[in-house]
C-alpha positions in Angstrom: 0.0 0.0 0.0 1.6 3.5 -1.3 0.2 6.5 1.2 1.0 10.0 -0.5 0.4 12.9 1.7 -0.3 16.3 0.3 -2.1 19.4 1.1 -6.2 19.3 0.6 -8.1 20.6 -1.9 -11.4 22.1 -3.1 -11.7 18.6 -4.6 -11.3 16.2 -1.6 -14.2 18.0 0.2 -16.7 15.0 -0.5 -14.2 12.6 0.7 -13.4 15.1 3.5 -17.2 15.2 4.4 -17.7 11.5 4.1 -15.3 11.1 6.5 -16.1 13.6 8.9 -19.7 12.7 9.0 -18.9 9.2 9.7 -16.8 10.2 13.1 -20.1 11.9 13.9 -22.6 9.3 13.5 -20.7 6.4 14.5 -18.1 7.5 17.2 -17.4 9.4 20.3 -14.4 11.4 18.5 -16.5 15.0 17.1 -18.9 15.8 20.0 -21.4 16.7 17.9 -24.7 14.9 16.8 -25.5 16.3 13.5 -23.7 15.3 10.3 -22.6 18.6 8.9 -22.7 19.6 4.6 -20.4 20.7 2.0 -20.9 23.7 2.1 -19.9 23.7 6.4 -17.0 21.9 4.8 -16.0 24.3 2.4 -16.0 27.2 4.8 -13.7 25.1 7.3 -11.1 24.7 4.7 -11.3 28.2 3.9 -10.9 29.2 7.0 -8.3 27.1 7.7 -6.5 28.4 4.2 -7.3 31.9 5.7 -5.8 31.8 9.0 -2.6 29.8 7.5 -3.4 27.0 9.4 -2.9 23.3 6.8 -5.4 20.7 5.9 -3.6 17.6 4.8 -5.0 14.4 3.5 -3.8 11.0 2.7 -4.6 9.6 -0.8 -4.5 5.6 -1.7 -4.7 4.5 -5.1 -5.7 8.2 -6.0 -8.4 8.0 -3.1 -8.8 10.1 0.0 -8.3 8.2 3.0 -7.6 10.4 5.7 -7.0 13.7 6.5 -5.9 15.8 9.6 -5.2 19.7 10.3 -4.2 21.8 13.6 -6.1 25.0 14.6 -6.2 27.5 17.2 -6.7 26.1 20.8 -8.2 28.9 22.0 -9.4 32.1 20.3 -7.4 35.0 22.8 -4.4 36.1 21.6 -2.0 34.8 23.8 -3.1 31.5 23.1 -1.9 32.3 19.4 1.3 29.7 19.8 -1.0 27.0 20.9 -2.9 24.9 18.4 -4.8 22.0 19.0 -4.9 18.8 15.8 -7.5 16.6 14.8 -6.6 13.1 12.5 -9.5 11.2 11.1 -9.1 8.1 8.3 -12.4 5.9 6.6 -13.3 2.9 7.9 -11.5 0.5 6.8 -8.1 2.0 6.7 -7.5 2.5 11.0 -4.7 0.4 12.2 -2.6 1.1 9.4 0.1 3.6 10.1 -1.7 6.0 8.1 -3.0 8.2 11.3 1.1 8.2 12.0 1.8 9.7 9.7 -1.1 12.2 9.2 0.0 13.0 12.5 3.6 13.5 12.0 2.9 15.8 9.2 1.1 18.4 11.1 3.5 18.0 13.7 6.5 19.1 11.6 4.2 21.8 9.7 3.2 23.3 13.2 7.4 23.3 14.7 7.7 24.8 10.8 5.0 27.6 11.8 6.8 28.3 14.9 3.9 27.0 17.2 4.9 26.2 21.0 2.6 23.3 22.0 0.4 20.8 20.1 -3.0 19.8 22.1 -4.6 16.7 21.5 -8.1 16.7 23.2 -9.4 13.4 22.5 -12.9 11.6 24.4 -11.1 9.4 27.4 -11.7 6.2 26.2 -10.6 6.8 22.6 -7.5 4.5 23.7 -6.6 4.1 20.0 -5.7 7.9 19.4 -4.5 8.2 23.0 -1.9 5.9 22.4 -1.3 7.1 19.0 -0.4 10.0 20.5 1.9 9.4 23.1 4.2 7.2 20.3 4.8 10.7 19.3 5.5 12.0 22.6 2.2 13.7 23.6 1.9 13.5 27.4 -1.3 13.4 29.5 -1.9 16.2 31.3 -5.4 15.9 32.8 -8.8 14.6 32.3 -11.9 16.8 32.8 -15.0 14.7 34.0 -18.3 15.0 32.5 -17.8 17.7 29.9 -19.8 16.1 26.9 -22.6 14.9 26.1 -22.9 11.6 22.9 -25.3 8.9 22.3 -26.7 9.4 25.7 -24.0 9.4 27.8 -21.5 11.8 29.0 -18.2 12.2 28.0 -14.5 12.9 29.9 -11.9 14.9 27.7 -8.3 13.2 28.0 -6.2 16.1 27.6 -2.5 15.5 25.8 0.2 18.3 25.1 3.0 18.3 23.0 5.7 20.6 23.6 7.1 22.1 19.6 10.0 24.1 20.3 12.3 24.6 23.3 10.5 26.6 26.1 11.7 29.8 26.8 10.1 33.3 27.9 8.5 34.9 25.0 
């Protein structure tokens, strides 16, 4: 299996979609309950394009497969070094090393951007991305109880941080 990685495109929004809409109905990963449309789609990755922030995907046999992107953490401005990443794949193509490498991608692109720290927030028992994660050295550094709500039960938020670039006073 060849994996290429590249930057996404107006043209990988359905894939994009179908695979965002699927984490919605069928998982615990996007805390929300409706499955969203292009056009919601289509403004993400513009805003995303707009704010500088990357949107790669992973393409098999000229397919979209996966994709993953990092945004702001937090909207204040001295947050503005902070950004947190999301990595999603289809069905069918987990457990292959593909979300590794998503994953390092936007690691490197974010140390590129001169970021600080990488923030994973991912639902606590999601052990899969957890311990994607931590291969690439994210650490846990807290869990807060209770804070969403999915299929009728509520949710704790693992939180994970990865440090990007030496820390020193700004």
């Amino acid at each position: 299996m060849t994996v290429r990685l590249r930057r996404a495109e107006d043209a990988d929004l359905d894939a994009i979609l179908d695979i965002h809409n699927d984490a919605i109905l069928n998982s615990s990963a996007i805390w929300t309950d409706e499955p969203v449309d292009r056009r919601e789609r289509e403004l993400w990755l513009a805003q995303r394009e707009a704010a500088g922030y990357p949107v790669v995907v992973a393409v098999v046999d000229e397919a979209v497969v996966g994709y993953a992107s990092y945004g702001a953490w937090r909207a204040k401005s001295g947050y503005r070094f902070t950004v947190e990443n999301s990595v999603y794949l289809a069905a069918g193509h987990r457990g292959r090393g593909i979300g590794a490498m998503l994953l390092a991608e936007i690691i490197r692109l974010a140390q590129e951007a001169g970021m600080q720290v990488m923030v994973a927030d991912i639902e606590s028992r999601n052990s899969a991305s957890i311990k994607l994660h931590e291969r690439f050295g994210f650490e846990h550094v807290g869990t807060v109880r209770q804070v969403g709500t999915k299929f009728g039960e509520w949710l704790d938020l693992a939180i994970l941080e990865l440090p990007l670039q030496a820390r020193e006073r700004v």
